[in-house]
N, C-alpha and C positions, 0 to 999 in steps of 0.2 A: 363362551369366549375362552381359548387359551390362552394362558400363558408360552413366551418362547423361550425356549430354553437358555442354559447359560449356554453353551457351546454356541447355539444359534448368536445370539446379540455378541458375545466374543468376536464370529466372524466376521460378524457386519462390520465391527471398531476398528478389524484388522484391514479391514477390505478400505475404509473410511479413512483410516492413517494411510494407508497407502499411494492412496487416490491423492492427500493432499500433498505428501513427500512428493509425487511423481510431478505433481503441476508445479511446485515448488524448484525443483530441479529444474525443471524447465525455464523455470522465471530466469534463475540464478545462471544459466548457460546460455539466455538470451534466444530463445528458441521460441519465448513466447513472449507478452508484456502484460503490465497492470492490466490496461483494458479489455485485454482478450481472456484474460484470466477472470477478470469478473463480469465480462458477459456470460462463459462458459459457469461458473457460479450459480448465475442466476438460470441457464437451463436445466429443464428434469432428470433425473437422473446425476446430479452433478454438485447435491445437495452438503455433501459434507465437505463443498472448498467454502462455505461459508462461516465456518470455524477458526479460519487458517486466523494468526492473529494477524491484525494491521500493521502492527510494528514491522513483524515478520516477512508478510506482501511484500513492503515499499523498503526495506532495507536490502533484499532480496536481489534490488534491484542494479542493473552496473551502475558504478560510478556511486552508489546510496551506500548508506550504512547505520545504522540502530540510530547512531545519533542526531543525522540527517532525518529519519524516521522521525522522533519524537521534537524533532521541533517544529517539521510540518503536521505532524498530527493536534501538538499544543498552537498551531499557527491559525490551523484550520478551527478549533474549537472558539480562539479570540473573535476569528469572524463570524462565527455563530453567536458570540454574546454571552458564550461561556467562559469562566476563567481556566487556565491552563493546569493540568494533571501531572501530577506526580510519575514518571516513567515504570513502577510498578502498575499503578491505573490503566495509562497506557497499553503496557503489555499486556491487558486483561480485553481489550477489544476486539473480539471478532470482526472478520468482514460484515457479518451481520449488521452490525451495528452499523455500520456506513450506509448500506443497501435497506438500511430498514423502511416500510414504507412510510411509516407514517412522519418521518423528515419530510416527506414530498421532493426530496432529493436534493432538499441544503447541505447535507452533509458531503454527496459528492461535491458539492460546484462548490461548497468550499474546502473541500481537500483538495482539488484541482487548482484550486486560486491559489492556495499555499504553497503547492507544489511548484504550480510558475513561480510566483514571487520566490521562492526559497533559491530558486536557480538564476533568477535573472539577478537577485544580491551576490549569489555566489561567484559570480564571474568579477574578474579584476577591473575589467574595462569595457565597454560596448564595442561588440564585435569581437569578442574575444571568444574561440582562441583564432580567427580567420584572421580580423587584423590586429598589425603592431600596438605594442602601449602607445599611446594617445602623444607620450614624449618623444618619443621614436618618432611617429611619424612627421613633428615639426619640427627634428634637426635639422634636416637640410634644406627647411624652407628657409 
C-alpha cells in the first residue's frame, strides 16, 4: 500500500476548501438553500460539504446571522434533551454532525422545529409583514 504524497493530499484540501467556499457563496447569494445544499452533501462525490460548520450553513443564510445561528442550533439541542452549548462548541459542528446517522434524523427535525419556531417568534405580529399591526387594523372599526 502506498502512501500519498504531500502534494497529492495538499490538492485534495485545496480542491475540498474550494468545493465548500463555492456552495457557500451560493448559500449566501441565494442561488441555492439549506436543503438543497444538504441533499447535495449527502451525494457522492460532494463529501467535503459535510464539514462546512453549522453555524456557518444557517447564518449564511438571508435574513440569518451567527447569532440567529446559535440560538437555533442551542434551540434545537433543548428539544433533543440536551443542555445548550457554549457558541465556541457551537462553532465546532460540522454538518456531519446534523446528518449523522445514528440520530436517526432527530437532529434534523429538530433543527427544523427550531428554525420554525425561531421565526414564527421573530415576527412582531401574526401575518406579519403581509398584514397591519393588530392596532392598526381596529382603528377604524
Amino acid at each position: 500500500m502506498t502512501m500519498p504524497s504531500l502534494n497529492s493530499a495538499n490538492l485534495s484540501r485545496a480542491e475540498a476548501d474550494r468545493m465548500r467556499a463555492e456552495w457557500l457563496v451560493r448559500l449566501h447569494a441565494g442561488e441555492t438553500n439549506v436543503p438543497e445544499l444538504i441533499r447535495r452533501a449527502c451525494a457522492p462525490g460532494y463529501q467535503p460539504l459535510l464539514r462546512i460548520p453549522l453555524v456557518r450553513l444557517l447564518a449564511d443564510q438571508d435574513g440569518w446571522g451567527r447569532a440567529r445561528a446559535f440560538r437555533v442550533i442551542n434551540r434545537s439541542l433543548v428539544l433533543l434533551g440536551k443542555p445548550p452549548i457554549s457558541r465556541a462548541e457551537a462553532s465546532r459542528l460540522p454538518l456531519q454532525w446534523l446528518l449523522d446517522a445514528r440520530s436517526g434524523g432527530r437532529r434534523c427535525m429538530a433543527l427544523s422545529e427550531a428554525a420554525r419556531q425561531q421565526t414564527r417568534e421573530s415576527r412582531p405580529w401574526t401575518g406579519w409583514p403581509y398584514l397591519p399591526e393588530p392596532a392598526i387594523m381596529h382603528e377604524g372599526e
